[in-house]
C-alpha positions in Angstrom: 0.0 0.0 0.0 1.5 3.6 -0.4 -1.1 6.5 -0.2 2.5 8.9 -1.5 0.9 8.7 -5.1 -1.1 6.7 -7.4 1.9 4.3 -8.8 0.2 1.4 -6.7 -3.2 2.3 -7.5 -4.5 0.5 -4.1 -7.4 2.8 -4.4 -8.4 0.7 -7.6 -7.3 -3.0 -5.6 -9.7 -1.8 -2.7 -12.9 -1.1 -5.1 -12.5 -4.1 -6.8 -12.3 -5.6 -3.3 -15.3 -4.2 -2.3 -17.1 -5.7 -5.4 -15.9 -9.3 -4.9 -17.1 -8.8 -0.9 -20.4 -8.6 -2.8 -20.4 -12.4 -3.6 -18.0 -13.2 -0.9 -19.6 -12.1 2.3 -16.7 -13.1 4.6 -14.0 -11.8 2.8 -10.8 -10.8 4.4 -8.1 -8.9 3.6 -4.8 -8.4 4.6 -2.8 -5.1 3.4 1.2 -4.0 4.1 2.8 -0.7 3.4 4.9 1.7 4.5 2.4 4.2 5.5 0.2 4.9 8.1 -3.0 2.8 8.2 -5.3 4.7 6.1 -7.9 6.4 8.0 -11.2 5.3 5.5 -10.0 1.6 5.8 -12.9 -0.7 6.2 -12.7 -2.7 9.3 -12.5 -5.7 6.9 -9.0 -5.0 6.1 -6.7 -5.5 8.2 -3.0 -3.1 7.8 0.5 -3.8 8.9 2.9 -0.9 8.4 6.3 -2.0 7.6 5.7 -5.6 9.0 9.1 -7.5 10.0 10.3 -9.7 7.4 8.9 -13.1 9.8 5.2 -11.4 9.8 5.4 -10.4 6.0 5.9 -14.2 5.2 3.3 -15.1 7.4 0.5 -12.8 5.3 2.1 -14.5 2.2 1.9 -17.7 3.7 -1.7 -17.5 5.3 -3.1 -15.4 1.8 -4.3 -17.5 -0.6 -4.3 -14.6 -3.7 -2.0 -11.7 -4.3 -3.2 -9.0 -5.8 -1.4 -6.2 -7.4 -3.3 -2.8 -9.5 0.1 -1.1 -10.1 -0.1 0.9 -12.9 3.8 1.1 -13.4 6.6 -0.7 -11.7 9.9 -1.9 -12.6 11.2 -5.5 -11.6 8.3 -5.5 -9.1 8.8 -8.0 -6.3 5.7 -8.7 -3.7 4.1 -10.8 -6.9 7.5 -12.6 -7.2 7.6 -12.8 -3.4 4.1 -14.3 -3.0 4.3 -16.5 -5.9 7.5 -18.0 -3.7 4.9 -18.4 -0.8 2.2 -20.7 -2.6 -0.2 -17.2 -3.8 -1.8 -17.2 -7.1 -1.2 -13.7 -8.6 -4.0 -11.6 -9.4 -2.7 -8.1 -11.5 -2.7 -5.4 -14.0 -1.1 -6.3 -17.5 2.2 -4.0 -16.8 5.9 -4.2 -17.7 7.1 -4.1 -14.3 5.0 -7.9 -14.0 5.3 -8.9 -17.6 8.8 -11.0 -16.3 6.8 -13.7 -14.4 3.2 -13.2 -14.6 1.7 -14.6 -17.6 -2.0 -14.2 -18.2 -4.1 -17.7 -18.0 -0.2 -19.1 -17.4 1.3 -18.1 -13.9 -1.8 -14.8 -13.6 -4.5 -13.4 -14.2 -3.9 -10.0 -15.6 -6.6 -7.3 -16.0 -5.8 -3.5 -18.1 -4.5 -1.0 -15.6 -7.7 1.0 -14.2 -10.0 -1.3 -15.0 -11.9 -2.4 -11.8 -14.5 -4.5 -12.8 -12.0 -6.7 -14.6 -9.5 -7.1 -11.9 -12.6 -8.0 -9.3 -13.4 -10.6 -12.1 -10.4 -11.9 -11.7 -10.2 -12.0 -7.9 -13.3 -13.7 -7.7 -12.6 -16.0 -10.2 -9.5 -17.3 -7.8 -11.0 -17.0 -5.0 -14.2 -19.2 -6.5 -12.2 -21.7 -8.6 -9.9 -23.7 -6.6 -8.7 -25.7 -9.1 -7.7 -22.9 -11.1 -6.1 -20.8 -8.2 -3.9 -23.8 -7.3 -3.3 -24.3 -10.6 -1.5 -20.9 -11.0 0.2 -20.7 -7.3 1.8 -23.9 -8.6 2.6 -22.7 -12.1 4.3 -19.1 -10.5 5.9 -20.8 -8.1 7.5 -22.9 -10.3 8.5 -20.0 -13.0 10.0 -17.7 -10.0 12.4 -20.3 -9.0 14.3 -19.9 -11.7 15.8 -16.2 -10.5 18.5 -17.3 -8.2 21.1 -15.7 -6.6 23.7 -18.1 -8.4 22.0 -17.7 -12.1 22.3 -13.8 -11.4 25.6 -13.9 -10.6 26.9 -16.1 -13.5 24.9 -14.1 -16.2 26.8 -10.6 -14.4 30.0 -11.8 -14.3 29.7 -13.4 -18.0 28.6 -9.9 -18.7 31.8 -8.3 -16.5 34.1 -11.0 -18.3 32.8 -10.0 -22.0 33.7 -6.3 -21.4 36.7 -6.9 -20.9 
C-alpha cells in the first residue's frame, strides 16, 4: 500500500475488493505498506505498516491470492515474493509484472484501471480452486528460476565479456 501517489493504484485494488465482498460475504483482507493505516480503511482490512520480514511471510503464507493494481513498476517483487509463498497472482497487465506473470499461465492479468476486470479476476480465484492452485503452482514454479547463483553467473559473464 503507499497513499505517497497513485503508482500502486490500491485505491483501484480496494474497489475491486469491495465488489468481490459482494459475492464473498466473509471476505478478508490483509494489506502492508509503508504508510500509516489509512484512516477510510474498512474494518474488513486489516493493515501492517512496515511488518518484519517473519510477519510479511506469514500474510504471504496465510493469503491464498495476491493482488497487485500497479499501474507502473519496474522488476516489481511482492508478486515474485508471493508466488515463492504458494499465492496465485492476481494483477494489471504491466511491464514491471510482464517478467513472471503470464495471463491464464502463472496470472490473471486485468488493463490498468480497470476495476470490474480485476474484481473478475479476484473472484474468479477466489471461486475456482482448481484454477487458483493451478497458477500458485505454475508461478511458483516460473520464479524459482531467479537465483542468486544464475544472477551472478549471467553478471559476471557480462563483466568477463567487457573486458
Amino acid at each position: 500500500y503507499s497513499s505517497a501517489n497513485d503508482i500502486k493504484r490500491c485505491s483501484d485494488s480496494f474497489a475491486a475488493f469491495k465488489i468481490v465482498k459482494q459475492t464473498i460475504p466473509d471476505l478478508k483482507v490483509f494489506v502492508f505498506g509503508v504508510p500509516s493505516k489509512p484512516s477510510d480503511l474498512p474494518g474488513w482490512f486489516e493493515y501492517y505498516q512496515t511488518p518484519k520480514r517473519k510477519k510479511l511471510r506469514e500474510l504471504y503464507n496465510t493469503a491464498s491470492v495476491f493482488v497487485a493494481a500497479s499501474r507502473t513498476e519496474g522488476m516489481a517483487l511482492p508478486p515474485a515474493e508471493a508466488y515463492i509463498c504458494g499465492c496465485a497472482v492476481c494483477c494489471t497487465n504491466i511491464d514491471g509484472f510482464s517478467m513472471y506473470a503470464f495471463d491464464n499461465r502463472t496470472a490473471l492479468l486485468s488493463p490498468v484501471f480497470d476495476i470490474n476486470a480485476l474484481a473478475e479476476n479476484i473472484l474468479k480465484l477466489m471461486t475456482n480452486n482448481d484454477l487458483r492452485i493451478q497458477l500458485a503452482k505454475a508461478g511458483n514454479n516460473y520464479i524459482q528460476q531467479f537465483t542468486w547463483k544464475k544472477a551472478y553467473k549471467k553478471f559476471k559473464n557480462i563483466l568477463l565479456a567487457n573486458i
